[in-house]
N, C-alpha and C positions, 0 to 999 in steps of 0.2 A: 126845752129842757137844757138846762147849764151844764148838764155830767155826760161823758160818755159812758153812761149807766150798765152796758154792756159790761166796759173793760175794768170797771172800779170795782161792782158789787156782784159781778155772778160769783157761787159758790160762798161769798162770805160768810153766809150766815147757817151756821152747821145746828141742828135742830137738838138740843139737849134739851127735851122735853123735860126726862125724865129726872132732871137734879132742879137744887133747890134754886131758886125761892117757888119755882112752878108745881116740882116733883109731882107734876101727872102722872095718875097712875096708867100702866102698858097697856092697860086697856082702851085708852081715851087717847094715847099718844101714837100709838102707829098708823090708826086710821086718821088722825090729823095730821099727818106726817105724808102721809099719802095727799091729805087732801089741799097741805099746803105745798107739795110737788104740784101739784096739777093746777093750783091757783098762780103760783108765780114760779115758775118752769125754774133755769137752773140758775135764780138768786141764792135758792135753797142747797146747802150743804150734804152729806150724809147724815143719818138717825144715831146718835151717838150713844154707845148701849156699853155698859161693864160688862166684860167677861162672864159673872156671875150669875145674871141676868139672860144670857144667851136660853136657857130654856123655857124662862118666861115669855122673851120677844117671841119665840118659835110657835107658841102655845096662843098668840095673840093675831098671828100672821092673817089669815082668813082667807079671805080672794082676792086678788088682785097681783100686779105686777113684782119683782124683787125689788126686794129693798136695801140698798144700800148701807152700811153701816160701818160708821167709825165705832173701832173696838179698844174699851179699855181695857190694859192686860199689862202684868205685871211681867219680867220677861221671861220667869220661870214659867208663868202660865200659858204666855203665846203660843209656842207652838201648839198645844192640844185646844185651844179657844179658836186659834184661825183655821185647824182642818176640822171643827165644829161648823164651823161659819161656811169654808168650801164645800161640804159635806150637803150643807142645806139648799134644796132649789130655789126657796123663798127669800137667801138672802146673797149679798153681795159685799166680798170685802173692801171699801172704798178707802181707809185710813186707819191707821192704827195708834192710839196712842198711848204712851209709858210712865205710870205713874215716877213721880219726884227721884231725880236721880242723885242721891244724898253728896256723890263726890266722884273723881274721877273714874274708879273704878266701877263703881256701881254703871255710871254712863259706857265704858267698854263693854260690859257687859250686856246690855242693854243692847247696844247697837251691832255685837257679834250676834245673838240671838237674830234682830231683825235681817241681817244679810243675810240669815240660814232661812229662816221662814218665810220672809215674805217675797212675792210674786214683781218682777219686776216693774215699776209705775207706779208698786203703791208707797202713797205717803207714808210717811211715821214722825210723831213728833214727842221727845223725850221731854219733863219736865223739868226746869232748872230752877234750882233750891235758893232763895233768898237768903243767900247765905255766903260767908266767903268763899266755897268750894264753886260758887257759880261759873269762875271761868275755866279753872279746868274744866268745867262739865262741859262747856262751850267749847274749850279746845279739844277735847276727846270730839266731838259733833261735828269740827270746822273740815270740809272737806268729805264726809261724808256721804253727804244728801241727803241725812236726815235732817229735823226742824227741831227748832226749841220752843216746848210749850211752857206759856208764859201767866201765869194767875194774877189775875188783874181788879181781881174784889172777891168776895164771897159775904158769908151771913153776919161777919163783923169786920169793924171797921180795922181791925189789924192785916186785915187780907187784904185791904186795898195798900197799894205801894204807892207813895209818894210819888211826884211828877216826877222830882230829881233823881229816884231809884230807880225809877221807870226808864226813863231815859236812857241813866246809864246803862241800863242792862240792853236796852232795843240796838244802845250805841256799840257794846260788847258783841250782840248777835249780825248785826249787819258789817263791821268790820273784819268781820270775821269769814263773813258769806255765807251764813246763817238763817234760814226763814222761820219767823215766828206764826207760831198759831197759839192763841189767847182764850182764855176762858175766865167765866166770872165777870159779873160788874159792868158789861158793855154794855146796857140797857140801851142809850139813848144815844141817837149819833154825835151829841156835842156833852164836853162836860156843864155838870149839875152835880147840885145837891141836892138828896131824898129831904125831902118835907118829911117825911115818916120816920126816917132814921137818923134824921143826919148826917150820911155817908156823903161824903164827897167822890163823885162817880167821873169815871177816866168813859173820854166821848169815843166812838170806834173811830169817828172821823179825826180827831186829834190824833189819833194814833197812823192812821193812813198818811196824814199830814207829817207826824214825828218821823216815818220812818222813808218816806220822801225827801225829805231834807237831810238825813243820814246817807242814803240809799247817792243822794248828790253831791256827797261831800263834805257837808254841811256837820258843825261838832254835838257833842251832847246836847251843850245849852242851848242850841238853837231848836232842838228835838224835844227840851224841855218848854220853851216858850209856847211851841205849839201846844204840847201836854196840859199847860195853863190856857189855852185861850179859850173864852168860853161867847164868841160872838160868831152867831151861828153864818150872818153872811159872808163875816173872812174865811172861814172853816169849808162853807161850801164853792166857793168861784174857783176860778184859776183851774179844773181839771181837764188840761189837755190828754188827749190820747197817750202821748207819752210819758207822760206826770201819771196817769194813773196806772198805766203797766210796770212805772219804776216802784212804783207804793206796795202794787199787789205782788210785785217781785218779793218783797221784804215782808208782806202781812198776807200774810196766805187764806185765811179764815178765823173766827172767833167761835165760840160754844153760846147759842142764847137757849134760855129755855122759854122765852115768846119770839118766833122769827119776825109773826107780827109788829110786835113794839118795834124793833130797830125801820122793819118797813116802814109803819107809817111815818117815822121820823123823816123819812129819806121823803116821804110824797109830800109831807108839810112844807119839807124845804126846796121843792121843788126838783131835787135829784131823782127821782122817780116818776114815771106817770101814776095816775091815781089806779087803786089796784083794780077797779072796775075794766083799766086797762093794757094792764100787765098781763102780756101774752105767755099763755101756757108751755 
């Protein structure tokens, strides 16, 4: 194995079954969720479940163990979504995250609520607006300990952000001492483009790679070059133990709604044993 697969990929891959392009219904996603815990131990993220949704997840729970769950919540709604969630034996608050914070105030706000609500450990990661309000939402966030979640494709191609917006923004969040947590769009671990759609798709491992080289020093453009590379054996070599805890320092986790697909990419490219061997 070329990857200290331990230190690069546990927890990366946060299970958002239930949004699109997958949107499994609750019915089919909690006991896969369960059953991809138990197939590939903690590669797997928290079940990522909106607010709104909390009484469907509860209704779908069955037997077995708690389940951990990242909770979408708007900050008016947290607090009564998260003592929904403490309330419940079957589940476990593992992350929390805040929909699009429009501008700086929206973002103080946002992050006064989380200091009242949440339980000390736990994540949160507030979403910053593609937009010029992006850095004060960053500077409200810097110093915090909360994260910036960062939208990195969705159902068209306007939602995916360019290498060089991309960049800047991971360069904005890591200057900052900032960790990002990403959703949308990270199908594959290297960039491609859909045959289906045509989208041009940002690789998670570029993005490990972008924020490695930020994370060292290194400026936008060299963050965007990686953002462009799309040759999977430069993409995968080079991860020392400490190169990959500088990366995950900066890239905390992504949302997929198949954990699978990102896995097998990783076992194709050798970064992972095959999952027949991936200890539970």
């Amino acid at each position: 194995m070329r990857s200290p697969s331990g230190a690069l990929f546990a927890g990366l891959f946060d299970d958002a079954a239930l949004f699109p392009p997958g949107d499994a219904p609750m019915a089919a996603a909690v006991p896969a969720h369960r059953e991809l815990r138990a197939r590939l131990g903690d590669l797997v993220g928290p079940f990522v479940v909106p607010a709104g949704r909390l009484g469907e997840l509860s209704a779908h729970l069955g037997d077995g163990g708690p389940v951990g769950v990242s909770l979408i919540a708007a900050a008016g709604d947290l607090p009564a979504a998260a003592a929904r969630v403490d309330a419940h034996p079957g589940l476990v608050l593992a992350a929390v995250e805040v929909p699009v914070a429009a501008d700086a105030a929206t973002a103080r706000e946002a992050v006064r609520v989380l200091d009242q609500v949440l339980p000390a450990g736990v994540p949160a990661a507030i979403e910053v607006p593609r937009s010029a309000a992006r850095d004060g939402v960053l500077d409200v966030l810097a110093g915090t300990g909360r994260r910036a979640k960062l939208r990195t494709g969705g159902v068209r191609a306007a939602l995916f952000p360019p290498p060089e917006e991309l960049a800047a923004t991971l360069a904005a969040c890591v200057t900052r001492g900032v960790a990002v947590k990403c959703t949308a769009g990270l199908h594959s671990a290297v960039r491609h483009t859909d045959p289906a759609t045509g989208f041009a798709h940002h690789g998670f491992l570029n993005l490990l790679a972008a924020c490695d080289a930020l994370a060292a020093g290194e400026p936008a453009a060299a963050a965007e070059r990686w953002l462009r590379q799309d040759d999977p054996a430069t993409l995968a070599g080079g991860w020392s133990p400490d190169r990959a805890a500088r990366a995950r320092a900066a890239f905390t986790s992504f949302g997929t709604c198949s954990v699978l697909e990102p896995v097998d990419d990783l076992v194709a490219l050798g970064l992972l044993p095959s999952l027949d061997r991936t200890p539970a």
